[in-house]
N, C-alpha and C positions, 0 to 999 in steps of 0.2 A: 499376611495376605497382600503382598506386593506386588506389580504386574512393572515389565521393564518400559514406563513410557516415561514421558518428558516427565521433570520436576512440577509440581502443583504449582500454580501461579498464585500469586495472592491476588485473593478474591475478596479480600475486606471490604473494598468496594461497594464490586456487585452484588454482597451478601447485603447490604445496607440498602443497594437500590430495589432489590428483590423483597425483601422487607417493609420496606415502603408501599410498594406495589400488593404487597399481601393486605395491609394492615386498610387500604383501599380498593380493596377490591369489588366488593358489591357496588362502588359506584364507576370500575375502572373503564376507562373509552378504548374498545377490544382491535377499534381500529387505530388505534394512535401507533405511530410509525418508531417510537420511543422506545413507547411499551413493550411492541416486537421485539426490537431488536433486542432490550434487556433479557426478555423470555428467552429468545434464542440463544443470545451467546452464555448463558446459565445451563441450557441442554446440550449447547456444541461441546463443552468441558465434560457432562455425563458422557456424554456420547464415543468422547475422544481420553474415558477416565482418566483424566487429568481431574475430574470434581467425582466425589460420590457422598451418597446417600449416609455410608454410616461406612465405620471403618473399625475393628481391633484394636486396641491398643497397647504397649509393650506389656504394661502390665494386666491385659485381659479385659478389660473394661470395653466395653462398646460405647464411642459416642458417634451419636445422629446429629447430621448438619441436616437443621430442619431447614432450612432455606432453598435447600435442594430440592427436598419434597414441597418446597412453597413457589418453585422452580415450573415443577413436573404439574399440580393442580392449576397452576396457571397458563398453562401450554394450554389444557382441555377448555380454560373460559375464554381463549385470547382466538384459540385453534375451528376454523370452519370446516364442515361437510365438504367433501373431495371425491373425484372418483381416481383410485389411484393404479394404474395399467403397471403391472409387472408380466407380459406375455407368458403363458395364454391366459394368467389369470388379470380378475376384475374386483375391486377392492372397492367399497367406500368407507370411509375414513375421517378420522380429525387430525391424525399421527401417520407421516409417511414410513417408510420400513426404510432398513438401512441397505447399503451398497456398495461394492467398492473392497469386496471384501477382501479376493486376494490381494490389493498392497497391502493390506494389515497384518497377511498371513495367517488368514482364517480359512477352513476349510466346510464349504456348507452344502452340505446334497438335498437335492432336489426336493422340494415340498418341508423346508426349513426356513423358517422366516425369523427377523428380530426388528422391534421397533427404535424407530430415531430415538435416542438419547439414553439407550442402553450401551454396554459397552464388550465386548470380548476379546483378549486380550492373542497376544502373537501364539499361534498351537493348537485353538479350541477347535475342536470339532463337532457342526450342527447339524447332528443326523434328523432326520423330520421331527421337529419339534420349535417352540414358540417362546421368545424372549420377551416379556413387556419392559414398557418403557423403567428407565431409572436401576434397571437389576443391572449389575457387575460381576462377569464373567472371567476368573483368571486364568493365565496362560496356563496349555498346555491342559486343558479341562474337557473332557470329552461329553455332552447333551446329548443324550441318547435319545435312539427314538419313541414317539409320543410324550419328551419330558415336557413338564409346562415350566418356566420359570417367571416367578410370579414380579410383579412393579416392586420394587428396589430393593429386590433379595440379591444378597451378599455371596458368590460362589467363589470360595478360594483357586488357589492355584493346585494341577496335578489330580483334580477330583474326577471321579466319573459316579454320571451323576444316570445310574442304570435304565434301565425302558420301562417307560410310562411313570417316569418318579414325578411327583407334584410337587413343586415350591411354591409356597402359597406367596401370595403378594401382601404387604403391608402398607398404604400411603397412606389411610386416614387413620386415626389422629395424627398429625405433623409428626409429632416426639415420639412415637411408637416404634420401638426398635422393629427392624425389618429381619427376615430370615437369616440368619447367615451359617453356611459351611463354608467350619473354616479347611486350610490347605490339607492336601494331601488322604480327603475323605473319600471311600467309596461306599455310596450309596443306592441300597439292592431294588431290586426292580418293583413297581406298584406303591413306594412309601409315599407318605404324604408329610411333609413336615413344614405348618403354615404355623400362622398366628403370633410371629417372630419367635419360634422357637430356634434355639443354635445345638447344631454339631461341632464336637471343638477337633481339633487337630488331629489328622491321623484315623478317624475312628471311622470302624466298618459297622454301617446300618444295614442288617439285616431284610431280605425283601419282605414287602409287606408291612412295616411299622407303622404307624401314625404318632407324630408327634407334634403335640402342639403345646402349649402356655401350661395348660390344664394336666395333662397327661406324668404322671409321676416316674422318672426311671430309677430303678431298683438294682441295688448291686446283689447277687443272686448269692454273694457268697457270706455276707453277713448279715443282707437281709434290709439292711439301713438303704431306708429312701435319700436320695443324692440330692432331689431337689425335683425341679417341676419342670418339662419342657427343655429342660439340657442335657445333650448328651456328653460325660469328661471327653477330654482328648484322650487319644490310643488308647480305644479298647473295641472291643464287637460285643454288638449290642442290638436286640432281636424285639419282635411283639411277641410279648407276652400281659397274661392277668392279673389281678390283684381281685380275690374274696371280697364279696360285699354284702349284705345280709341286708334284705328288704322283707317286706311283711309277705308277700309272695314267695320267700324263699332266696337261696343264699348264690349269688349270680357273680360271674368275672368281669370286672368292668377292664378298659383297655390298662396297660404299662408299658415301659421298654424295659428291659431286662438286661443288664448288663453281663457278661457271662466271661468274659475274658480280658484282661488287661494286656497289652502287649506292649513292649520297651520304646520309649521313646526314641522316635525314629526309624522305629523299625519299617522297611517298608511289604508292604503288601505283597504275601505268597498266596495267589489264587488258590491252588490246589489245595495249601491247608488252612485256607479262609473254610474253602467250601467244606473239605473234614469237620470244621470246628462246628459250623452251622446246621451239617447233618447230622451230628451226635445230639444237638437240639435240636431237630426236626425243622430245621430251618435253611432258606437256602440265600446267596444273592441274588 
């Protein structure tokens, strides 16, 4: 989940100053000019993904740079009421929206908005829909319209991310891993996949799924639960039930259903995505 921008700076630093400022914060002076500037140049880095929230790592692991997220809580206690004029609309606010977008190479139609200190990378495409602060947009990733993507969810590179899909946002607790799909995902239209749950590499999410923490995915073909809230890389993978038996009678609570594995790297054939998902009554 790589995006072509500058090298990451070292921020040992400012992670110690940002830190500090956390560790004070119920007594912090919101107007000290310090302070600002620290807050700031920790969102200009989100902003300019050169810093993020949480990253992959080679061997699969997720780590959260909480400092980020102690970055982004401290923007809202440092940050005052605004009224902020983007013609013909009227905004009030704590968080300005970003701008500027063709030199970055971003492509964004009308009634698409993203706040300061998120980021989207050279390619993305923002059909009407809303980026909050701290989420990471990779190149070449298409936000379709009505998507939400929620405060500092992780969106790989090459994804399309279908109409009306929900990423939930994760900021509080600091250390709580945030949403992430990883590259090369596409996910179908109406899902909702919050509460730091991950899509891994390559994999097609079925429209309509929900996936969260809680939510169990099922490999359909032996039956064995995978685990809670994750979906593997390359495969397609749908809503479906799991049998539950209560004193009223025996009811389908939610699952995702995994239904097909597809070769690493394979890339995405619409026409026999959609086949795969109408033989299970499912569609993108």
């Amino acid at each position: 989940m790589s995006d072509p921008v500058a090298p990451p700076p070292d921020t040992t630093e400012l992670k110690a100053r940002i830190e500090s400022l956390w560790a004070r914060r119920d007594g912090l002076d919101v107007v000290d000019a310090e302070v600002i500037a620290t807050v700031h140049e920790a969102i200009d880095l989100l902003d300019a993904g050169r810093a993020r929230v949480a990253q992959v790592e080679p061997d699969g692991s997720v780590t959260v740079n909480q400092w980020c997220k102690y970055a982004v809580l401290l923007l809202f206690r440092i940050s005052r009421m605004e009224t902020i004029e983007s013609a013909p609309f009227e905004y009030a606010d704590k968080i300005p929206l970003k701008s500027d977008y063709m030199s970055r190479g971003v492509r964004v139609v009308p009634g698409a908005s993203a706040r300061w200190g998120s980021y989207q990378g050279p390619g993305v495409v923002m059909m009407p829909c809303y980026i909050n602060i701290g989420a990471h947009v990779g190149a070449n990733t298409m936000v379709d319209t009505w998507v939400t993507v929620g405060s500092c969810a992780q969106i790989g590179e090459n994804v399309h991310l279908s109409g009306g899909v929900g990423i939930g946002g994760v900021l509080e607790p600091p250390q709580a891993a945030p949403v992430i799909i990883e590259d090369d995902c596409l996910i179908g239209s109406r899902c909702v996949v919050a509460e730091g749950a991950r899509v891994g590499q390559g994999t097609v999410l079925g429209a309509g799924a929900v996936l969260t923490r809680s939510i169990p995915v099922i490999d359909v073909e032996t039956g064995q639960e995978l685990g809670r809230g994750e979906v593997p890389s390359w495969c397609v993978a749908v809503a479906g039930t799991r049998p539950r038996s209560f004193p009223g009678g025996k009811y389908g609570l939610p699952a995702v259903l995994v239904i097909k594995r597809l070769d690493e790297g394979q890339r995405h054939n619409k026409s026999a995505l959609n086949q795969i998902l109408r033989d299970h009554g499912a569609a993108t």
